[in-house]
C-alpha positions in Angstrom: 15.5 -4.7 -10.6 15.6 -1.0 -9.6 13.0 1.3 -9.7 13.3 4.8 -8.8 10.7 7.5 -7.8 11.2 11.3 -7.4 9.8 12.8 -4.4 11.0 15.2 -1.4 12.5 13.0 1.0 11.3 15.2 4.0 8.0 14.2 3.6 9.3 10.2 3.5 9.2 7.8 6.2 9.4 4.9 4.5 12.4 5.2 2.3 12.9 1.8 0.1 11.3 -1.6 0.6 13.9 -4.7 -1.0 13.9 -8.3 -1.4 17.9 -8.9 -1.1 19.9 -12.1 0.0 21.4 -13.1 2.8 24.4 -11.6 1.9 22.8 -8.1 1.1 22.6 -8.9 -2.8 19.0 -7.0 -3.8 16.9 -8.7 -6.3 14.1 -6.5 -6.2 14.6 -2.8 -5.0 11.8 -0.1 -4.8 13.0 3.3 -3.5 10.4 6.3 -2.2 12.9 8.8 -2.4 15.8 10.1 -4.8 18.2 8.1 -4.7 21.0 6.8 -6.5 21.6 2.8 -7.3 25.0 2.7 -5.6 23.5 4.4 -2.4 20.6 1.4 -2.1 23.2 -1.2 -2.6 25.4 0.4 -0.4 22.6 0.2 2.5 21.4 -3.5 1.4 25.0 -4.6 1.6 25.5 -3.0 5.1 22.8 -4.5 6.1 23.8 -8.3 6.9 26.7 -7.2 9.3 24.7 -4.9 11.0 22.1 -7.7 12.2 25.0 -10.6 12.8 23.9 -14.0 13.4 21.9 -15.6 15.5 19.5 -12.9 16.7 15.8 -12.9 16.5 15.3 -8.8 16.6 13.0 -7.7 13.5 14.8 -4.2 13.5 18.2 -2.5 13.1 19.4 1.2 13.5 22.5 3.2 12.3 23.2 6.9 12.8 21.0 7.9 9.1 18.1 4.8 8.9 16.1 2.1 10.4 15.9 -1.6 8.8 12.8 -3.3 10.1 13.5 -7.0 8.0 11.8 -10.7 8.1 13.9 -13.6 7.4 12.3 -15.3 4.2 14.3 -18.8 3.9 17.5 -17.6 1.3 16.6 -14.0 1.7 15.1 -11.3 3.9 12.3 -9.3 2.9 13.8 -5.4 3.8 12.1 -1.9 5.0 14.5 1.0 5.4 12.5 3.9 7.2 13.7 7.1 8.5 14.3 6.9 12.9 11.2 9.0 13.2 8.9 6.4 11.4 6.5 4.6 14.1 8.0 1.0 14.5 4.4 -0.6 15.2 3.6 0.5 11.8 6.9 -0.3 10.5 6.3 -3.8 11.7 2.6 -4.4 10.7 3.7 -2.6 6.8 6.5 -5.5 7.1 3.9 -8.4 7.9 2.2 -7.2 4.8 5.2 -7.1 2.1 6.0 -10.4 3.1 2.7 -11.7 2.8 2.7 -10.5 -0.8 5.5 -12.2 -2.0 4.1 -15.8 -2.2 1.3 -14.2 -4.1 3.5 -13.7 -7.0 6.6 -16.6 -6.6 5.3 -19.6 -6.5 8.6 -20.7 -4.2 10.8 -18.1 -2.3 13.8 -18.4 -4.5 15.6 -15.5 -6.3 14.9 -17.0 -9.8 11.0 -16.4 -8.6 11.9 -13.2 -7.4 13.2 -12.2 -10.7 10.8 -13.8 -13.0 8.0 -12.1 -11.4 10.0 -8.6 -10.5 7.6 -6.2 -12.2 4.6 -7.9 -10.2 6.3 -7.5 -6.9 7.1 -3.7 -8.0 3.6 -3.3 -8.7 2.3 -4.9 -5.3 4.8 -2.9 -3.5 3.2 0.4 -4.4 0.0 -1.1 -3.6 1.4 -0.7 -0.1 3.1 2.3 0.1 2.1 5.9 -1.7 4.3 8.7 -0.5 6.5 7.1 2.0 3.1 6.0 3.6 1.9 2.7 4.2 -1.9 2.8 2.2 -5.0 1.1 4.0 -5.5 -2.0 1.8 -5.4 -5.8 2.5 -3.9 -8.6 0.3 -7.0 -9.3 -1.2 -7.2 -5.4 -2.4 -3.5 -5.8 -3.7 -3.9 -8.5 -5.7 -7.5 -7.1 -7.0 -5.5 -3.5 -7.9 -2.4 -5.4 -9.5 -4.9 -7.8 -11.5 -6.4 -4.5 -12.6 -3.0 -3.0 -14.0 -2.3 -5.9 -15.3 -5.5 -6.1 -17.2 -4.8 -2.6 -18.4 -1.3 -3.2 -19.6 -2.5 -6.4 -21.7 -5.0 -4.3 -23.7 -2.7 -1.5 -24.3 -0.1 -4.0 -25.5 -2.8 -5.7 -27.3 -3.9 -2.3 -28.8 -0.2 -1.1 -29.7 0.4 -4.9 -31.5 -2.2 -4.7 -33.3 -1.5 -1.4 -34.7 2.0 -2.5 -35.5 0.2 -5.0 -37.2 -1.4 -2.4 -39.0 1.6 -0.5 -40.1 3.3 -3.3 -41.5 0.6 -4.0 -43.2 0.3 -0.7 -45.0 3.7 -0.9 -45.6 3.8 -4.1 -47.0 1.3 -3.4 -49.0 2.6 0.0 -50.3 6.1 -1.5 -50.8 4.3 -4.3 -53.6 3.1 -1.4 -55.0 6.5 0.1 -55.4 8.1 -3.0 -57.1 5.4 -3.2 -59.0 5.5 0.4 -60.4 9.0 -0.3 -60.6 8.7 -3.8 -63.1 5.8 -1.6 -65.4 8.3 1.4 -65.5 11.0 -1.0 -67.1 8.9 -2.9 -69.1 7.7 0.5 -70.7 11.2 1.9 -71.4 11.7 -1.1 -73.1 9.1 -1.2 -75.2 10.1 2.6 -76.0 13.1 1.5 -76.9 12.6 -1.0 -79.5 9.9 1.3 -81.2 12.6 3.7 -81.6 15.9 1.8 -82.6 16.6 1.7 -86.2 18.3 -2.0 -87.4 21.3 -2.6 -89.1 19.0 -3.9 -92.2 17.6 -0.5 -92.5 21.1 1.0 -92.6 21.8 -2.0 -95.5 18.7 -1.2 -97.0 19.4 2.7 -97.5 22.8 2.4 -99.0 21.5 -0.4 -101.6 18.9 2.8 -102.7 
């Protein structure tokens, strides 16, 4: 799941937190900047060869970005910052992603991931507003996401039942089509017997 958001990158510092695979694959992508889908994959997908195997560091540079990343069993859990961000920072915003993620998967698998996608999206800018890492605890988090979520449910509720509401009406005004309909026909009929003139009467008038 990709979601996108619009902002200047020169104001960024965080640029995109992902959940991706061991072999770069993202399963849940949130950028802070423009940027296109094949750009993010390209960075995800860079960045298993870049940290090789077998070492214990919790960040990784290249010439454009930093990855600050925390092994999570099958995956990693992924920050990509700009080189001016503050790695402290970077680190502690890192303990705090990961510490989300069990909130919402009941097991660190990427079926979980991608059943509950949208909640992860939705604790992820929790976080972060702006490139900027907000001052809120996982308590807080789950407290704001429960509040979307609340909201979402009763504008869903509120939008079915006024679908329910339109259907309705135009059920209702559809029976009363047909039924105009049937009463139309049955009174053309009935005009049109009053009005027809037998083959007796024609008999009768010649016999006259």
């Amino acid at each position: 799941l990709f979601i996108l958001r619009k902002l200047d990158s020169k104001t960024m510092v965080l640029l995109a937190a992902a959940i991706c695979t061991k072999n770069g694959k993202p399963l849940v992508s949130r950028q802070f900047v423009e940027m296109s889908r094949s750009r993010i994959e390209g960075l995800l997908a860079a960045f298993p060869k870049l940290i090789g195997t077998g070492k214990q560091h919790t960040f990784v540079e290249t010439e454009s970005v930093r990855y600050v990343y925390q092994p999570l069993e099958k995956m990693f859990m992924v920050l990509i910052t700009t080189k001016a961000s503050n790695i402290l920072e970077d680190l502690e915003t890192l303990r705090l992603f990961s510490r989300v993620i069990p909130e919402y998967c009941s097991a660190l698998e990427e079926s979980e991931v991608a059943k509950n996608a949208f909640e992860l999206i939705f604790a992820f800018d929790e976080i972060v507003a702006l490139g900027y890492r907000e001052n809120v605890n996982l308590a807080q988090i789950r407290t704001f996401t429960e509040m979307d979520s609340h909201e979402e449910k009763m504008f869903n509720a509120v939008r079915q039942s006024q679908m329910e509401e339109a259907k309705s009406v135009m059920k209702k005004k559809a029976k009363e089509l047909s039924q105009a309909r049937k009463e139309a026909q049955r009174s053309g009929r009935s005009r049109g017997h009053a009005g027809g003139i037998s083959s007796s009467e024609y008999g009768g008038g010649g016999g006259g």
